[in-house]
C-alpha positions as CSV (number, residue, x, y, z in Angstrom):
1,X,61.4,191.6,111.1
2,X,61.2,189.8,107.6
3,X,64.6,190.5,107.0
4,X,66.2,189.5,110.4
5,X,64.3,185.7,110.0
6,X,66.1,185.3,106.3
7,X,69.0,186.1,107.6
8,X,68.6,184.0,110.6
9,X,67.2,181.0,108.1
10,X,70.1,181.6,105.8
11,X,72.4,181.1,108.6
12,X,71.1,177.9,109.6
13,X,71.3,176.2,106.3
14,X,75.0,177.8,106.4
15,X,75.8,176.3,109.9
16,X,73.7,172.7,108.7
17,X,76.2,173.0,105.3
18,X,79.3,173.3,107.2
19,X,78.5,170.5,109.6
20,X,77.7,168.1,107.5
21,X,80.6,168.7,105.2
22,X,82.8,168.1,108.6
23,X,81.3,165.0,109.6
24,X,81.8,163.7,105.9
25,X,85.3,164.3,106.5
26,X,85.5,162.9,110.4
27,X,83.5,160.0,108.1
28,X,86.4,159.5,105.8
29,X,89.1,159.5,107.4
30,X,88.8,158.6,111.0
31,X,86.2,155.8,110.7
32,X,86.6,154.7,107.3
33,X,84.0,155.0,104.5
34,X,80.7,154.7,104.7
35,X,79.5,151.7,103.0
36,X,82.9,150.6,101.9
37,X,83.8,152.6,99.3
38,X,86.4,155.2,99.1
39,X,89.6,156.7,97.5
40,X,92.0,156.6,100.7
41,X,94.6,153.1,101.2
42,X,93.1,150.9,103.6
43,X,95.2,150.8,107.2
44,X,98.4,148.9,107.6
45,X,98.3,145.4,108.7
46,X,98.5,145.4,112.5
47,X,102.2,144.3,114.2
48,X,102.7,140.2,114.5
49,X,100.4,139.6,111.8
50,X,101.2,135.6,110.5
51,X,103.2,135.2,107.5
52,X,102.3,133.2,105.0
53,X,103.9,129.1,105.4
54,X,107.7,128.9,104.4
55,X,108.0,127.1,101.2
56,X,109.0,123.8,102.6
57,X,106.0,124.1,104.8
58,X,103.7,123.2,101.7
59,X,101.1,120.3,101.5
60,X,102.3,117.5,99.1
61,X,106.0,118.5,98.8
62,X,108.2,115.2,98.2
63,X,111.7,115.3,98.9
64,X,114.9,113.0,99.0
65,X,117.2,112.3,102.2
66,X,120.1,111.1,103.0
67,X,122.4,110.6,106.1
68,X,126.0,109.1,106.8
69,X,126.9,108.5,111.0
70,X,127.6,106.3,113.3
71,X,125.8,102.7,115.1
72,X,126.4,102.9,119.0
73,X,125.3,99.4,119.7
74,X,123.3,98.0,122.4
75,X,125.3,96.5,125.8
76,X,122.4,94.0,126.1
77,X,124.0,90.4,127.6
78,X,121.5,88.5,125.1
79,X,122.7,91.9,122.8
80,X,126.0,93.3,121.4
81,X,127.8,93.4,124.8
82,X,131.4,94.0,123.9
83,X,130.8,95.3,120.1
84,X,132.3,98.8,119.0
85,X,131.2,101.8,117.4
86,X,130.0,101.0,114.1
87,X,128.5,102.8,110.7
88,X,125.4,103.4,109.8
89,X,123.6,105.3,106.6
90,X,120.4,105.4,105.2
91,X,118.6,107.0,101.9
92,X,114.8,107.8,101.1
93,X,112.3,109.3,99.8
94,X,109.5,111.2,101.7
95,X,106.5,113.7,101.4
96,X,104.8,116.5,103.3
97,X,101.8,116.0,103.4
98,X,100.8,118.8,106.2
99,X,102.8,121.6,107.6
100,X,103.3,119.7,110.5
101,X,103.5,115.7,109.2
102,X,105.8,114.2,106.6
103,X,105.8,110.3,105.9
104,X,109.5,108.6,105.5
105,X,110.5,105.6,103.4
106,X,113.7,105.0,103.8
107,X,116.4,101.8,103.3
108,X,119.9,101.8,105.3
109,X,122.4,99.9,106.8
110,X,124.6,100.0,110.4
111,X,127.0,97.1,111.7
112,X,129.5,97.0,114.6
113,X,132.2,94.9,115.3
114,X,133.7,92.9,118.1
115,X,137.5,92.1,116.8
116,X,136.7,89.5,114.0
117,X,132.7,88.8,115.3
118,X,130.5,91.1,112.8
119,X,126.7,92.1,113.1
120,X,125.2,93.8,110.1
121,X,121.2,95.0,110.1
122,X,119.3,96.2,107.1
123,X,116.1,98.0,107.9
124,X,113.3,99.0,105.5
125,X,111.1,101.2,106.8
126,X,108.0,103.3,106.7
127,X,107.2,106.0,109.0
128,X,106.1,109.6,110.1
129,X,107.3,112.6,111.4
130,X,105.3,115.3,114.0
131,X,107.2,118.6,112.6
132,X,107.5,121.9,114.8
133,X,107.4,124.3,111.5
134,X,109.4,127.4,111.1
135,X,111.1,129.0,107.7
136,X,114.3,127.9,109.1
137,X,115.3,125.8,111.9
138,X,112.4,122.9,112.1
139,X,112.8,119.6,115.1
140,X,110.8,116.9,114.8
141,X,110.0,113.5,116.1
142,X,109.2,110.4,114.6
143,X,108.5,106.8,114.6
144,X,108.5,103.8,111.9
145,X,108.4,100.2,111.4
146,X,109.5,97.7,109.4
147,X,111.4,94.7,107.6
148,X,115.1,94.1,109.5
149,X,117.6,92.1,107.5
150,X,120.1,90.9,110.1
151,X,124.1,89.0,109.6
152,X,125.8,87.9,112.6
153,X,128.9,85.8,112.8
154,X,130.7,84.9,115.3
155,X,133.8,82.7,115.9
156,X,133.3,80.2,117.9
157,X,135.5,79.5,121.9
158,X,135.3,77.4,124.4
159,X,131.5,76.4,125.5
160,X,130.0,78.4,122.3
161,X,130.2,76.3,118.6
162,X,129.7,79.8,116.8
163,X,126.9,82.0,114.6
164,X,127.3,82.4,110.9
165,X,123.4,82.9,110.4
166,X,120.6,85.8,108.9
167,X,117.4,86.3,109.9
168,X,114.4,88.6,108.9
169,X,112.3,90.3,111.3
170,X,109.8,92.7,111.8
171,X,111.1,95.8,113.8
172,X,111.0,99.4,114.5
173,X,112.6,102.6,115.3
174,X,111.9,106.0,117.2
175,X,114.1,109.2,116.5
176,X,114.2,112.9,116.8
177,X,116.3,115.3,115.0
178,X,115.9,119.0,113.2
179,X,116.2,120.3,110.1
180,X,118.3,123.4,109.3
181,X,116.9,125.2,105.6
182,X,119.6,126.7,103.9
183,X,117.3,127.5,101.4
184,X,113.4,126.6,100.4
185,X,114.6,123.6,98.7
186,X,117.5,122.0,100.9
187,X,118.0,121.2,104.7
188,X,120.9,120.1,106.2
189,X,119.9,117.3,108.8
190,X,120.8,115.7,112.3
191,X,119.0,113.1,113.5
192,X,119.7,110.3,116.0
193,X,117.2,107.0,115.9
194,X,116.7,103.9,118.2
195,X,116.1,100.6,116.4
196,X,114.2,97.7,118.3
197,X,114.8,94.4,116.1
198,X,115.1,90.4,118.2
199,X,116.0,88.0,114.8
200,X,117.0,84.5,115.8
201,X,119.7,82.9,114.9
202,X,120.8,79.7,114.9
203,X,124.2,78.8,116.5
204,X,126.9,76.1,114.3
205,X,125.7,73.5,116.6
206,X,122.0,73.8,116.0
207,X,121.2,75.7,119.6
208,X,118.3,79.3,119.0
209,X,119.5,82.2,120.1
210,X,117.1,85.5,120.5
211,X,119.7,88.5,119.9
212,X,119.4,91.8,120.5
213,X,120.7,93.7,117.3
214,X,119.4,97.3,118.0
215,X,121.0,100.6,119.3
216,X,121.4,104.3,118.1
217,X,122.3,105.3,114.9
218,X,123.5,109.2,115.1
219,X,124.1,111.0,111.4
220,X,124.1,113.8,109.7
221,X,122.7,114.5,105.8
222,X,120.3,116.3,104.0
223,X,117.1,117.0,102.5
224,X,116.3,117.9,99.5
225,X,112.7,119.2,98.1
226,X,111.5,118.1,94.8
């Protein structure tokens, strides 16, 4: 009777053995390690996981535009009624300060003409951009103000004595546009912008005239990160 209660004892601390040994294993390698240690590789990173920002993306980076286009002005009676298609470009300097903001300081130029009548407007500017980021294709919106150096002359015609006269005024712009990353360092750019700018001028025979000098500019450029 002894013997059959050894053997009956020894079998148990077998059976307890083996079972323990299995749910070490189970342990390991279905539910991970106990206490965080262990020799296996952790599990992969699940699908759709976010990759890190693209390198334009990064907080601080400066950078240098430019653009070359076109001015399609205003049809405004008190405006440019009647002028053509003119040029426009612009060059500045800019910084990102979040993923999803960049500031803009930028100086240009756009004038149209109407056979020998010329307007000319110089804005300096400061403003932001609300970025939609992505490692390649980014569109944005923005809005600025300003300083507006304006030229218009005009000949003068029956009932009208003529304009040969500058003015500077405070003004502003809004414009949208996208930027297309060719690599982390430079974007090639389309962007159209609305300026807003009202200078006075003062006719040949003394008379004010409010004048609308804004419209579109529409160009195409680039970006390029410090």
């Amino acid at each position: 009777m002894r013997k059959h209660l050894a053997l009956v004892f020894a079998g148990l601390i077998v059976a307890a053995t083996v079972a323990t040994a299995v749910a070490a294993d189970y342990d390991r390698y279905e539910r991970g390690p106990r206490g965080g240690s262990g020799e296996y590789a952790p599990p992969p990173p699940r699908r759709g996981a976010e990759l890190p920002p693209p390198r334009h993306a990064q907080y601080g980076q400066p950078y240098f535009f430019a653009h070359l286009g076109i001015f399609d002005p205003n049809n405004d009676l008190d405006g440019l009624s009647g002028y053509d298609t003119g040029g426009n470009f612009d060059i500045g300097i800019g910084s990102r300060v979040s993923p999803v903001f960049a500031v803009d300081g930028t100086f240009g130029a756009y004038s149209a003409k109407r056979g020998s009548d010329e307007a000319t407007v110089v804005p300096v500017t400061i403003g932001g951009r609300l970025i939609l980021p992505h490692p390649f294709i980014e569109p944005y919106v923005g809005a600025g103000v300003g300083l507006y150096f304006s030229s218009l002359k005009e000949n003068a015609r029956p009932g009208f004595s003529g304009i040969d006269d500058t003015s500077a005024d405070f003004g502003g712009y809004l414009s949208t546009g996208l930027d297309m990353w060719l690599n982390p360092r430079t974007a090639f750019n389309f962007e159209g912008k609305y300026h807003w700018v009202n200078p006075t001028f003062q006719s040949n025979a003394g008379s004010s005239f409010d004048v609308n000098m804004g419209g579109w500019t529409v160009n195409l450029g680039v970006r390029v990160a410090f």
